[in-house]
Structure formats: structure tokens, C-alpha cells
C-alpha positions in Angstrom: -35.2 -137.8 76.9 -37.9 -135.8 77.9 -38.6 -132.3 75.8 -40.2 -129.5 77.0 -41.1 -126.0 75.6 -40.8 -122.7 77.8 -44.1 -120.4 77.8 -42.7 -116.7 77.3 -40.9 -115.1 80.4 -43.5 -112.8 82.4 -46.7 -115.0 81.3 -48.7 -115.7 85.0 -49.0 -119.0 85.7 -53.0 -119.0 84.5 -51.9 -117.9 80.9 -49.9 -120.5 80.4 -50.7 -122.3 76.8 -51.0 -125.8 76.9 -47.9 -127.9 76.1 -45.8 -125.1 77.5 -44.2 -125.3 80.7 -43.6 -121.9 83.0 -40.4 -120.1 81.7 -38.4 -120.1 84.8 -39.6 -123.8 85.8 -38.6 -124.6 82.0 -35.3 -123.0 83.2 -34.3 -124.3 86.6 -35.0 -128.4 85.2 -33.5 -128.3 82.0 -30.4 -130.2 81.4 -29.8 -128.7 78.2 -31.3 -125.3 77.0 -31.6 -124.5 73.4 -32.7 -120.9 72.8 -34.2 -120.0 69.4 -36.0 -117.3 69.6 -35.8 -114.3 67.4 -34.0 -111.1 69.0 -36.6 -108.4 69.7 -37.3 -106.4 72.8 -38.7 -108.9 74.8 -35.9 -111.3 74.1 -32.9 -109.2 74.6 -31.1 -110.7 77.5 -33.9 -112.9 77.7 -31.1 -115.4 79.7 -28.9 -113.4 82.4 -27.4 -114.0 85.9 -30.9 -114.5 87.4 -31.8 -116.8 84.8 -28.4 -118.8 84.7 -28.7 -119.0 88.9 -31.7 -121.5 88.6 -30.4 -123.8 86.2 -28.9 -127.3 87.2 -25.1 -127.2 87.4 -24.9 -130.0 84.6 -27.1 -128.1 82.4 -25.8 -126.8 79.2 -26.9 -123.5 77.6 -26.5 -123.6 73.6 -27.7 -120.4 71.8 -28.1 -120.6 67.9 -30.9 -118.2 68.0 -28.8 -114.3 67.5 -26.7 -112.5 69.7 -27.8 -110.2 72.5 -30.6 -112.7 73.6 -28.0 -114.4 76.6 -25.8 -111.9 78.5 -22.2 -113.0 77.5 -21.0 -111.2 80.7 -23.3 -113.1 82.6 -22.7 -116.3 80.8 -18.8 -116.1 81.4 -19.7 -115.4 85.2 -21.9 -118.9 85.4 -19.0 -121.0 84.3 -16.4 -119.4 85.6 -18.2 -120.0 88.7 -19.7 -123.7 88.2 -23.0 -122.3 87.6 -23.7 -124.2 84.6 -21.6 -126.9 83.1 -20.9 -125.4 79.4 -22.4 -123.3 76.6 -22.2 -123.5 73.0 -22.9 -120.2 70.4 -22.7 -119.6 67.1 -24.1 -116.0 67.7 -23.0 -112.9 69.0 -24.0 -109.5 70.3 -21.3 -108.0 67.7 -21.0 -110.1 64.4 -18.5 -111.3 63.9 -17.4 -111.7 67.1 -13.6 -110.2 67.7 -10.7 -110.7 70.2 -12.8 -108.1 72.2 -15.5 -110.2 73.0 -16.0 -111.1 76.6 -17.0 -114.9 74.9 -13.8 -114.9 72.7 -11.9 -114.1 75.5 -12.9 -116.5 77.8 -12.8 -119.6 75.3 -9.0 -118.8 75.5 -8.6 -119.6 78.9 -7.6 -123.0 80.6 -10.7 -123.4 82.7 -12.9 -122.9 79.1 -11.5 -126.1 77.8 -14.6 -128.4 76.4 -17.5 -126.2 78.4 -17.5 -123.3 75.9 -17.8 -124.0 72.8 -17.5 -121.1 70.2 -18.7 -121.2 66.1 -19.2 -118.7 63.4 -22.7 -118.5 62.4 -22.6 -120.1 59.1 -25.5 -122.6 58.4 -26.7 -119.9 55.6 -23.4 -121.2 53.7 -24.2 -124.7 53.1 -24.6 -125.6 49.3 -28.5 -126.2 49.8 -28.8 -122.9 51.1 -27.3 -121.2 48.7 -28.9 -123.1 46.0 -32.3 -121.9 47.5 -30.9 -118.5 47.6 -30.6 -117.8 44.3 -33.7 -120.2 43.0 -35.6 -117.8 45.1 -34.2 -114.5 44.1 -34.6 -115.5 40.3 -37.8 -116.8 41.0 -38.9 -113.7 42.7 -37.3 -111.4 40.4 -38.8 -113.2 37.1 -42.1 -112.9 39.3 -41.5 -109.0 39.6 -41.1 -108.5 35.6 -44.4 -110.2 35.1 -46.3 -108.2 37.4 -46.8 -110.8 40.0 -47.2 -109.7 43.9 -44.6 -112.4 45.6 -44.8 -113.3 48.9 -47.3 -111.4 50.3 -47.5 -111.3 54.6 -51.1 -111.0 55.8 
């Protein structure tokens, strides 16, 4: 297995950082795509229809980053149409997602079955995380009461 990281979308070819490999190049020879970046202006529908065109029809798409950054529309449309073999999410552009959901909708349908995989996003709830949780808030609460500046982002 080969990884590879995708520069930004838009960056010209002679800005791309070493160890990075051209965004829609990182696209189009990926058999698997994870997507974790953070949901801001530049990343919302970060991966639509042109995106999903170039990729390999055995690739898979799974998005555990937040919702809005892949086009559910768009996904649907790439394996409805054998685009792209599957997807998996744990994110969506409305949380939690409802029966409304184009994503919802189409994991109910025959032609779904083991290529779209659907999940609440729930790796907050594990028992170390919520240990850590509260260790931190107490910590940083205690560090309040004595005066302390906590966390500080330069």
C-alpha cells in the first residue's frame, strides 16, 4: 500500500509542498480516499461531481472529517451511476442526519447494499474520551480559580 497526501485544491503545480501530491492527481489514483479536513470555506464541497468523475471506479470515498465538505447529492449520483465503488460517513451536512437526507435515503435502497455505508458521528463518546473531557474541564477550571492563563493560542 502506497499513501499519498493531496496538496490543497487550486495550488499550481509549482507550489506544490514537498511530500504532497497535486489535488486532483491525488484524486483521480486513489483507491481509497479519506478526507479529514476541517470544514471552512475553502473546503465546503471540497469533493463534488467534478471531483467524483476522476476517481477510479474501485475507489472508495470515506469522509470522517464534517459534513458539507463532499456533496451528498453528488455522491448519491457517483454510485448510483458506477462512478465510484462505495462511500462511508459518519458526518453530515445536517447533524444528525434525518429520513430527509439525500445519504439516508439512498442507503435504503437495494442498489446501496455494502457500497454506502452510514454511521453516527460518535468517536467523542468512547470512555477515554470522556474521561479526558472532564480531566480537562476540571483541570482548566481549577486553573481559572488560581489565576492561571490555560491554553493560550499564539
Amino acid at each position: 500500500m502506497r499513501v499519498i497526501f493531496a496538496e490543497r485544491k487550486g495550488v499550481p503545480t509549482n507550489e506544490i509542498r514537498e511530500g504532497r501530491t497535486e489535488f486532483t492527481d491525488a484524486i483521480r489514483t486513489s483507491t481509497v480516499l479519506m478526507v479529514t479536513v476541517p470544514l471552512s470555506p475553502s473546503t465546503l464541497s471540497l469533493i463534488g461531481e467534478p471531483e467524483l468523475a476522476v476517481m477510479r471506479p474501485e475507489a472508495v470515498l470515506v469522509n470522517i472529517a464534517r459534513g458539507g465538505i463532499v456533496d451528498e447529492p453528488a455522491l448519491v449520483a457517483a454510485l448510483q451511476e458506477n462512478k465510484i465503488a462505495g462511500s462511508a460517513t459518519d458526518v453530515f451536512v445536517k447533524e444528525p442526519a434525518g429520513k430527509e437526507n439525500v445519504l439516508v435515503q439512498a442507503a435504503n435502497q437495494e442498489w446501496a447494499k455494502g457500497r454506502l455505508v452510514l454511521s453516527p458521528h460518535l468517536a467523542w463518546l468512547a470512555r477515554s474520551s470522556i474521561e479526558k473531557l472532564r480531566r480537562t474541564t476540571t483541570e482548566n477550571i481549577e486553573a481559572w480559580w488560581r489565576g492561571e492563563v490555560q491554553n493560550v493560542v499564539l
